[in-house]
C-alpha positions as CSV (number, residue, x, y, z in Angstrom):
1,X,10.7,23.5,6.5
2,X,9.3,20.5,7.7
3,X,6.3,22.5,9.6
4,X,5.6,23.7,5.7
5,X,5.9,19.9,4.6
6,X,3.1,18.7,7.1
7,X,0.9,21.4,6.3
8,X,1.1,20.9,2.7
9,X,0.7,16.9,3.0
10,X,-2.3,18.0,5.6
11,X,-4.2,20.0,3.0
12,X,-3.5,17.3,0.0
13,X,-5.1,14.7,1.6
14,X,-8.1,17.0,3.5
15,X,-8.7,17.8,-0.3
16,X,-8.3,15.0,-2.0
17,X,-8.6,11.5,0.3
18,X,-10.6,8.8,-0.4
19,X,-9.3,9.0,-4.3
20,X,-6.2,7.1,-4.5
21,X,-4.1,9.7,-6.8
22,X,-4.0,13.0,-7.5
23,X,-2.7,14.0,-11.2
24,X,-1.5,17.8,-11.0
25,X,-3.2,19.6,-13.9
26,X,-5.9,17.7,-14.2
27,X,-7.3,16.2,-10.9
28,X,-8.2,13.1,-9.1
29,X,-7.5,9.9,-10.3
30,X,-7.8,6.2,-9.8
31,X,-11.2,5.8,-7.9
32,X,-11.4,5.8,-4.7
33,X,-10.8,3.0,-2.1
34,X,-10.6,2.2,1.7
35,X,-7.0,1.7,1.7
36,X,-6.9,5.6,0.6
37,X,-9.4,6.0,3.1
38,X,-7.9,4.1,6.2
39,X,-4.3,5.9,6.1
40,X,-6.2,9.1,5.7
41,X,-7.7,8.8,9.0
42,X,-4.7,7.5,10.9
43,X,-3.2,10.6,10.1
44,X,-5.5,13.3,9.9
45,X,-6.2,11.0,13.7
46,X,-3.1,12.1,14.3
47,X,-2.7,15.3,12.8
48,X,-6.3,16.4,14.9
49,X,-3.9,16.2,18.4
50,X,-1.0,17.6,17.2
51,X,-0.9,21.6,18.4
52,X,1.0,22.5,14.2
53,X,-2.5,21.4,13.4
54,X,-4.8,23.2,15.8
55,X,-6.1,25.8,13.1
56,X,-7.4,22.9,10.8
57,X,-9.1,21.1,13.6
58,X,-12.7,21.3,13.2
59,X,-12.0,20.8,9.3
60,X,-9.9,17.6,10.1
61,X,-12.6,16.4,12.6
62,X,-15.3,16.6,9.3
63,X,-13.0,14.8,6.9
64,X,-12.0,11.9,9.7
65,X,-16.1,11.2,10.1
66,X,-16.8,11.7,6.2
67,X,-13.7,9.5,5.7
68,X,-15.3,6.7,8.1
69,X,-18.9,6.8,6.7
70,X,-17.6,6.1,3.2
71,X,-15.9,3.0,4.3
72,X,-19.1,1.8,5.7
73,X,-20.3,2.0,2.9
74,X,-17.7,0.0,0.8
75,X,-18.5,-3.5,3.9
76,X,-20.4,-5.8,2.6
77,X,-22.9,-6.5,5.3
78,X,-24.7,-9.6,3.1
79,X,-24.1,-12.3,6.0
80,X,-24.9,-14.9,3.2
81,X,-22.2,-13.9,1.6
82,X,-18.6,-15.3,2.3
83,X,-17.4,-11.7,1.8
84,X,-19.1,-10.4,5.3
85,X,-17.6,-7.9,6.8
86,X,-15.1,-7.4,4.1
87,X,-14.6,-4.2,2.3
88,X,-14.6,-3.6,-1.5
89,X,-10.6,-2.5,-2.5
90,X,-12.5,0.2,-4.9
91,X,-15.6,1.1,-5.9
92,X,-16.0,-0.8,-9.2
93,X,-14.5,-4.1,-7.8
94,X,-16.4,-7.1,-6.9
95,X,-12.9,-8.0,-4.9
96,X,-12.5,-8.3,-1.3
97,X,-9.1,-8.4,0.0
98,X,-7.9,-9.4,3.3
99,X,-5.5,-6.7,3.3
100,X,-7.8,-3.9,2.9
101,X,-9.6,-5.0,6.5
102,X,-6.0,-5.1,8.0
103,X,-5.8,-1.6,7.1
104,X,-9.1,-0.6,7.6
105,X,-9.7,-1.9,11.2
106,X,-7.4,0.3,12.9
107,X,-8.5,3.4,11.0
108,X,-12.2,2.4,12.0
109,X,-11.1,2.3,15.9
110,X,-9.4,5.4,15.9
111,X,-12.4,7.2,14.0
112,X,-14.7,5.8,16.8
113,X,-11.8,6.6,19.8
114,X,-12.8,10.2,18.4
115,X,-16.2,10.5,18.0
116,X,-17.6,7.3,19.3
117,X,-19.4,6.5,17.1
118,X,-20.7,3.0,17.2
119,X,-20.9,2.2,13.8
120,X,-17.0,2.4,13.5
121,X,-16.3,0.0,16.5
122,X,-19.1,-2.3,15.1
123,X,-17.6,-2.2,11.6
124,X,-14.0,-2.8,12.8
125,X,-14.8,-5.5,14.9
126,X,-17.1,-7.5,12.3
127,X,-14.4,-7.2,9.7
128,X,-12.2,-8.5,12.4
129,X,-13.6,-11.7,14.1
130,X,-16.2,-12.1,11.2
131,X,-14.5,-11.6,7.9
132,X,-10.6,-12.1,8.8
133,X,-11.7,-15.4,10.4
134,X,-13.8,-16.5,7.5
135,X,-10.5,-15.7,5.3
136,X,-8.2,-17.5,7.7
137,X,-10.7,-20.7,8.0
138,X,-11.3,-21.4,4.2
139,X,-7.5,-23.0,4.1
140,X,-5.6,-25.3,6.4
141,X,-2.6,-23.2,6.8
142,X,-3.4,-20.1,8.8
143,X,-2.6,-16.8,7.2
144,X,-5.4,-15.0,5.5
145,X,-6.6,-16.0,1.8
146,X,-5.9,-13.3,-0.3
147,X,-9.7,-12.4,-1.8
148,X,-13.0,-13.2,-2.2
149,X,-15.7,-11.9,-4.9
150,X,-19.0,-11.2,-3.5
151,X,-19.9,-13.7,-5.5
152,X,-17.4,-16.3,-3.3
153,X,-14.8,-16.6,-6.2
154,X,-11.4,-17.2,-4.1
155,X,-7.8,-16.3,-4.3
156,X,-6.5,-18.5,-1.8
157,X,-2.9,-17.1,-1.8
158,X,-1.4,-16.2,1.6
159,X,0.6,-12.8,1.2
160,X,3.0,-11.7,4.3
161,X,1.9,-8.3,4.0
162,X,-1.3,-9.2,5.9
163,X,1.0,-9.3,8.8
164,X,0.2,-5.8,8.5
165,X,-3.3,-7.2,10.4
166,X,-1.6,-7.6,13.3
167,X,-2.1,-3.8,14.1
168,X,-5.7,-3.7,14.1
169,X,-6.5,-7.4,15.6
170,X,-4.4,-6.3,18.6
171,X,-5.7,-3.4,18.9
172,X,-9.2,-5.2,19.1
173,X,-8.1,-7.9,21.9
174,X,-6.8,-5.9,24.3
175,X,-8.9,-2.4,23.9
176,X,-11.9,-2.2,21.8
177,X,-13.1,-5.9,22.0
178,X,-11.8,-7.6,24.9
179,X,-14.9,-10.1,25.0
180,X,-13.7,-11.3,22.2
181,X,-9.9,-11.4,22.9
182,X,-9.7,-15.2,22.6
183,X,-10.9,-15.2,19.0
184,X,-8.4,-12.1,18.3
185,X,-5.8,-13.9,19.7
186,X,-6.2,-17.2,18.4
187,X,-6.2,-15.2,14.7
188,X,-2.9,-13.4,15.4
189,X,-1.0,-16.8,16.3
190,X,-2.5,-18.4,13.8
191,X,-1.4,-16.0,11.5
192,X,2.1,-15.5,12.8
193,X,2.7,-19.1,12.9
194,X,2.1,-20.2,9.5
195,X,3.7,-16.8,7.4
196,X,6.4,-16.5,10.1
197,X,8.7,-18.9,8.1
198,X,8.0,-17.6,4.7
199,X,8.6,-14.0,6.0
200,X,12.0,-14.6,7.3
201,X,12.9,-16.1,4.2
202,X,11.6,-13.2,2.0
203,X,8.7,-14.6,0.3
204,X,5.6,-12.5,-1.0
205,X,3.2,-15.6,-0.5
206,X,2.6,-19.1,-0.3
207,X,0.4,-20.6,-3.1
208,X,-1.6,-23.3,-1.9
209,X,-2.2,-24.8,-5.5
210,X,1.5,-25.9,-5.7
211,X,2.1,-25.8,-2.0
212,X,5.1,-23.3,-2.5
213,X,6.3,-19.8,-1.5
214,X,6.7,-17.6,-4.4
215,X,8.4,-13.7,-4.7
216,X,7.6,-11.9,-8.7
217,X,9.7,-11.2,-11.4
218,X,10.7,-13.8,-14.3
219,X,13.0,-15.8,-11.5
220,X,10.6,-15.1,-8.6
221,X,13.4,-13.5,-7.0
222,X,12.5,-10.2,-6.2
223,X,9.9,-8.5,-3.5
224,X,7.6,-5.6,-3.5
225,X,9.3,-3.3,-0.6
226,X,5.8,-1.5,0.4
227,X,4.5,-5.4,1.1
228,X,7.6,-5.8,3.4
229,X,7.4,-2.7,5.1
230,X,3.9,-3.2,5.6
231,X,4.9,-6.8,7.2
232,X,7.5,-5.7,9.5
233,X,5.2,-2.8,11.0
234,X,2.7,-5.3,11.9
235,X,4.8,-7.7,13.6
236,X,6.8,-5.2,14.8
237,X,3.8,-3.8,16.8
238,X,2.8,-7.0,17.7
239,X,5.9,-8.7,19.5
240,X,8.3,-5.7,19.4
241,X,11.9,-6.0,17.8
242,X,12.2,-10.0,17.6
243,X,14.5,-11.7,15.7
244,X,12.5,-12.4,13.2
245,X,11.7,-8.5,12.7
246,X,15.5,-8.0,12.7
247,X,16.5,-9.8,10.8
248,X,14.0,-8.9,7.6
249,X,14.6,-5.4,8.2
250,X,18.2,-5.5,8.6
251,X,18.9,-8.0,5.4
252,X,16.6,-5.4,3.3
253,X,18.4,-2.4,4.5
254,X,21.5,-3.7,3.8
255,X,20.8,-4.1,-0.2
256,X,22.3,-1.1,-1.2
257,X,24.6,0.2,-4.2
258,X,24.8,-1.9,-7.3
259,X,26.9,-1.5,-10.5
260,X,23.1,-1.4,-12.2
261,X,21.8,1.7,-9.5
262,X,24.9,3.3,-7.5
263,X,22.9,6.1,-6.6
264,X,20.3,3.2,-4.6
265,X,20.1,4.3,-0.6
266,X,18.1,2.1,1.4
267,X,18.6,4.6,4.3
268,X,16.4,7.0,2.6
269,X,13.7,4.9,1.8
270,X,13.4,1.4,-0.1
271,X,13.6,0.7,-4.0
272,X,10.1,-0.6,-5.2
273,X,11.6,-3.8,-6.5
274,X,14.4,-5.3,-4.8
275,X,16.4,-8.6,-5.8
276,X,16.8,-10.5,-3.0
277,X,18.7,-13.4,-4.3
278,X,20.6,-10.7,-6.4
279,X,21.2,-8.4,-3.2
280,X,20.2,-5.4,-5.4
281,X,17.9,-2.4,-6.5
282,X,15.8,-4.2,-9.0
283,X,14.3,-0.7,-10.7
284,X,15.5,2.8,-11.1
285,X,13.2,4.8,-8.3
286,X,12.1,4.5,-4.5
287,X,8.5,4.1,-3.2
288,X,8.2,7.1,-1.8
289,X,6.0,5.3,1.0
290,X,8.2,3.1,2.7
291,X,10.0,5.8,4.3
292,X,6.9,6.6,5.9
293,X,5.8,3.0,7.0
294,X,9.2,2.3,8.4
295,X,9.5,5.3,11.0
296,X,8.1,3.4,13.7
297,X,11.1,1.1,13.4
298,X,13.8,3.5,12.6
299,X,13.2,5.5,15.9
300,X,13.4,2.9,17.8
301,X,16.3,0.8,16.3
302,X,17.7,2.4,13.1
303,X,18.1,6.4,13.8
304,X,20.8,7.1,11.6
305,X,18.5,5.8,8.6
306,X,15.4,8.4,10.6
307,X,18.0,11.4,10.3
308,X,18.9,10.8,6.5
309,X,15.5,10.1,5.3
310,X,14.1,12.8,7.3
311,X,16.8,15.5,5.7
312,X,16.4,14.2,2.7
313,X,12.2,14.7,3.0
314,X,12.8,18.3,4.3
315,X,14.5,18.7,1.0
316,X,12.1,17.4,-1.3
317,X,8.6,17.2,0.3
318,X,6.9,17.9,-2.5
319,X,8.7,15.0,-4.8
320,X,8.2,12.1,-2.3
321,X,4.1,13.7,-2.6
322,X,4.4,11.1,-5.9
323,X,4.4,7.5,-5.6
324,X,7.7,6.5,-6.6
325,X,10.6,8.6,-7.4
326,X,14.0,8.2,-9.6
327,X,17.2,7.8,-7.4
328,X,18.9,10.1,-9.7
329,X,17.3,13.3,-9.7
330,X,14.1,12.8,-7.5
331,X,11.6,13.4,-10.3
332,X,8.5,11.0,-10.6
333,X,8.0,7.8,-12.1
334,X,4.5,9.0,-13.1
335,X,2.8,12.4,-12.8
336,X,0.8,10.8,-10.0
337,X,0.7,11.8,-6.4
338,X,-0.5,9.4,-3.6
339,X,-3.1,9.4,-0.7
340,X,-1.4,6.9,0.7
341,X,2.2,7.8,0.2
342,X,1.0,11.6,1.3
343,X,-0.5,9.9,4.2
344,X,2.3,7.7,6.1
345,X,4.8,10.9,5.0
346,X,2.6,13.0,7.0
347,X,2.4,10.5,9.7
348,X,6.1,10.5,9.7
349,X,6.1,14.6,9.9
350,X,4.0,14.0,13.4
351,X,5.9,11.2,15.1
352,X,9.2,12.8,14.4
353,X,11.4,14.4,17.0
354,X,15.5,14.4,16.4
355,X,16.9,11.4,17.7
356,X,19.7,11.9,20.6
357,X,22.7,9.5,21.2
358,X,25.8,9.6,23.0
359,X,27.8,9.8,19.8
360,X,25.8,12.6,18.5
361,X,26.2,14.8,21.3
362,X,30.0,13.9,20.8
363,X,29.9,15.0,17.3
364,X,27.3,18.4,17.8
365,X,30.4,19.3,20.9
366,X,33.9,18.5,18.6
367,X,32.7,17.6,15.3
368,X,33.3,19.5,12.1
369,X,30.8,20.7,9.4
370,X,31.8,18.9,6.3
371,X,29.2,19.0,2.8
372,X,28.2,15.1,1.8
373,X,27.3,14.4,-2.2
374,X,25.9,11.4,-2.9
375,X,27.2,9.2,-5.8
376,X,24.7,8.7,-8.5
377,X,26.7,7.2,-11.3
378,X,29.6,5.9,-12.3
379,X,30.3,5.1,-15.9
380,X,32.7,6.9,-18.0
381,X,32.4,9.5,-15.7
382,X,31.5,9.8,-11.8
383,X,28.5,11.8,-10.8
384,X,27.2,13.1,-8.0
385,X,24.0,14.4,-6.3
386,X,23.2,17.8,-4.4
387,X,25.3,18.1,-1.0
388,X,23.5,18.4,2.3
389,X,25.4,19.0,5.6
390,X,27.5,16.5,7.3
391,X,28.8,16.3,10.9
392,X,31.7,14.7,11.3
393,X,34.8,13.5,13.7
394,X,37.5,14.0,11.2
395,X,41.6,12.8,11.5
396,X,44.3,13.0,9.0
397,X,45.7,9.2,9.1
398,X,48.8,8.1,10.3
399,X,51.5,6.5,8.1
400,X,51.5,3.5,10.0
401,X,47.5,3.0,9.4
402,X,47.3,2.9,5.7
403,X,49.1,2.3,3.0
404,X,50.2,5.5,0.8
405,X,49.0,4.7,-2.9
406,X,51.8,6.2,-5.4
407,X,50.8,10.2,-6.3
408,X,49.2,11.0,-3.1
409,X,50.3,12.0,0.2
410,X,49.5,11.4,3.9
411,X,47.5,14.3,4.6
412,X,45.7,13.0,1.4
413,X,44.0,10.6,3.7
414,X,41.4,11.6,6.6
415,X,39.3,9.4,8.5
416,X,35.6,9.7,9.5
417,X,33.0,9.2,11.9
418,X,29.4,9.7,11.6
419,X,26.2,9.5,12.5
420,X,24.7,9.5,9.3
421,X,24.9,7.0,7.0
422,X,27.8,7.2,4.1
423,X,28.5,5.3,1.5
424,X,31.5,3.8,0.0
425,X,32.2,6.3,-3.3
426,X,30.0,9.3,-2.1
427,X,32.0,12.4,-2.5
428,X,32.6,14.5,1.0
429,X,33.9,18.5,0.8
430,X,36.3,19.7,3.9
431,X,37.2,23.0,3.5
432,X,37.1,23.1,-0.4
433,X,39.0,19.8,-0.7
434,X,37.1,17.0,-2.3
435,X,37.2,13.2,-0.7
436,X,36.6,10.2,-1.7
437,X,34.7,7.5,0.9
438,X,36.0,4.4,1.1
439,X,34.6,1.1,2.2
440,X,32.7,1.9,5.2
441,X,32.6,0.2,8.6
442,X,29.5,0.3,10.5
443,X,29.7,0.3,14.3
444,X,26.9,-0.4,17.3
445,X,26.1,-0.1,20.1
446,X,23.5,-2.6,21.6
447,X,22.9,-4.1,18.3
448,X,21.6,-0.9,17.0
449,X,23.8,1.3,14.1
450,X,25.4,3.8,16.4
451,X,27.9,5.5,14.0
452,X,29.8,5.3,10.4
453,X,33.7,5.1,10.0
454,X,35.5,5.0,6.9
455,X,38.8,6.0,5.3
456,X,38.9,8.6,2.5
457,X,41.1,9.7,0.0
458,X,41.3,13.0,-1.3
459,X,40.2,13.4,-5.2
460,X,42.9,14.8,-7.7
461,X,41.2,14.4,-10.7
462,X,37.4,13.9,-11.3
């Protein structure tokens, strides 16, 4: 299944990449832009080396070079203008962002690693030491300014997701540019050291104007999850799992269930808004793309939250092919399916390989095969979501381990252990007998989530 998952995402964005969205029934949408552009190429970069993909070669080849010419095209190459080397968000704007060269720089080296061609590396690096420097100079602080006009109209704001620029300026220092390390360099510390603070503190930006760090929402407490992800890939790549890196990731992923969304799993994927004062979902879908951005990090430090999000994308490849989607049923926010999203679920599709650990090879040798549901609601009545399979170490408790509530009886009581994640209310089936989960004990094993343990207690009535 997930073989027909890659080659559908393959074909979506070979069809439809640079436009940013693709409306089923009626066509492309939104415009195009480099952002659609750039995460196009790292996976169809991708996609060209991986042997599921070795009949679309030469077509994936063609689309990576058309792909790369377009963005050319969207650099301003005016060096009177304090946009140089920046590239147009869209078509129709007069905008340059600093973000869109963060993502753009590392598309443009890994088009030219293909078919060096010297107009990608030339590109790549003047948006790097030219037009990330000029963004990073107009303040005092050292993160990147968040836009320029082409006609030098500023947004000075310094967003964390340009963190994200780590990728590209690194890969420029020590591979593509090293004559101009130094400069690369002294732009990633720069940047680190200034939005460093503000990151760990989950902040969206830092507004020069008030000389404050701000989030959105009416009580600026909430974040954008896709600008976080983005954030904790960069520095992730750039000085590995630091505490600063796990500390953001693991506070996110820890927001879970609320009264307001009980069907909210962060081990899937993150919610599109997200409360951080709160500690909660703050809207009623995920963004389909963070599952995508955050696989680099879950394989290395979080492979319980891999396995889930990856049987849950097997499932319903062609519903996380929309931007966001509801944590009830899966169905769309809007009839709108994403390049981008497409693009990091396709890159996810190509890096994946089922994780091994001690305590799974426990479970595949003596564990049983018990059916998981989900908790969605629960109001007047308790709902649940489609079961998938479960592997678990099961034992019916002891007296002297729990305390017997009146009605029920011992063997009314198991205990489990997994590797995936549960969650305190899902609904588990052992042998046609319904369970409730309990609150749920996380154990692990060199700081990394190893496996799930948690009492439950067989349903009588639902």
């Amino acid at each position: 299944m997930l073989d027909e998952a890659l080659n559908a995402y393959l074909q979506f964005v070979l069809d439809n990449a640079p436009y940013f969205y693709y409306v089923p029934g009626s066509g492309v949408f939104g415009g195009r832009g480099v952002a659609a552009a750039a995460f196009a190429i790292d996976f169809l970069y991708e996609a060209y080396f991986d042997g599921r993909c070795a009949s679309k070669k030469t077509e994936i080849y063609g689309k990576i070079v058309s792909l790369a010419d377009w963005i050319l095209t969207q650099q301003c190459t005016d060096d009177a203008k304090e946009a140089y080397g920046g590239f147009k968000s869209n078509e129709e704007s007069s905008y340059y962002y600093a973000i869109d060269a963060c993502r753009v720089i590392p598309s443009l080296l890994r088009a030219y690693s293909l078919t060096e061609v010297v107009d990608y590396l030339d590109s790549a690096r003047l948006a790097g030491y030219t037009f990330l420097k000029t963004m990073q100079e107009r303040q005092n602080y050292g993160g990147f300014a968040r836009a320029v006009t082409i006609n030098g109209d500023w947004l000075l704001q310094l967003d964390v997701e340009c963190l994200y620029g780590l990728v590209g300026l690194k890969m420029l220092a020590e591979t593509y540019d090293t004559d101009n390390a130094n400069i690369y360099q002294s732009i990633m510390v720069k940047l680190v050291d200034f939005l460093r603070s503000g990151f760990e503190n989950l902040w969206l930006y830092y507004d020069p104007s008030d000389n404050a760090w701000h989030r959105t929402g009416a009580e600026e407490s909430q974040i954008y999850d896709d600008c976080f992800a983005y954030a904790l890939l960069g520095l992730y790549n750039y000085e590995g799992w630091s505490p600063t890196v796990q500390r953001v990731y693991e506070t996110v992923n820890a927001i879970g269930t609320s009264s307001d969304y009980v069907g909210y799993n962060p081990n899937i994927c993150w919610a599109g808004y997200i409360d951080i004062v709160r500690r909660k979902a703050a809207c009623d879908y995920y963004d389909s793309v963070s599952c995508g951005i955050l696989h680099d990090i879950r394989a290395a430090k979080d492979k319980p939250s891999l396995e889930l999000s990856v049987q849950i994308l097997d499932k319903h490849y062609r519903d996380f092919m929309f931007w966001g989607v509801k944590f009830k049923d899966w169905s769309a926010v809007e009839n709108k399916q994403s390049i981008i999203t497409v693009s990091w679920l396709g890159l996810l599709l190509l890096r994946y390989t089922p994780t091994h650990t001690p305590f799974k090879a426990i479970l595949e040798k003596f564990g049983e095969n018990l059916t998981l549901y989900p908790i969605l609601e629960a109001e007047e009545t308790v709902s649940y979501g489609e079961g998938f399979n479960l592997k678990a170490m099961v034992r019916v408790e002891a007296p002297t381990e729990i305390v017997i509530e009146p009605g029920y009886a011992i063997t009314d009581y198991i205990t489990l252990q997994t590797f995936l994640p549960i969650r305190n209310r899902d609904k588990i089936r052992r042998g046609g007998v319904d369970f409730e989960v309990g609150p749920v004990k996380v154990y692990r094993w060199m700081g990394e989530p190893a496996y799930y343990q948690a009492i439950c207690r067989r349903l009588i009535a639902q």
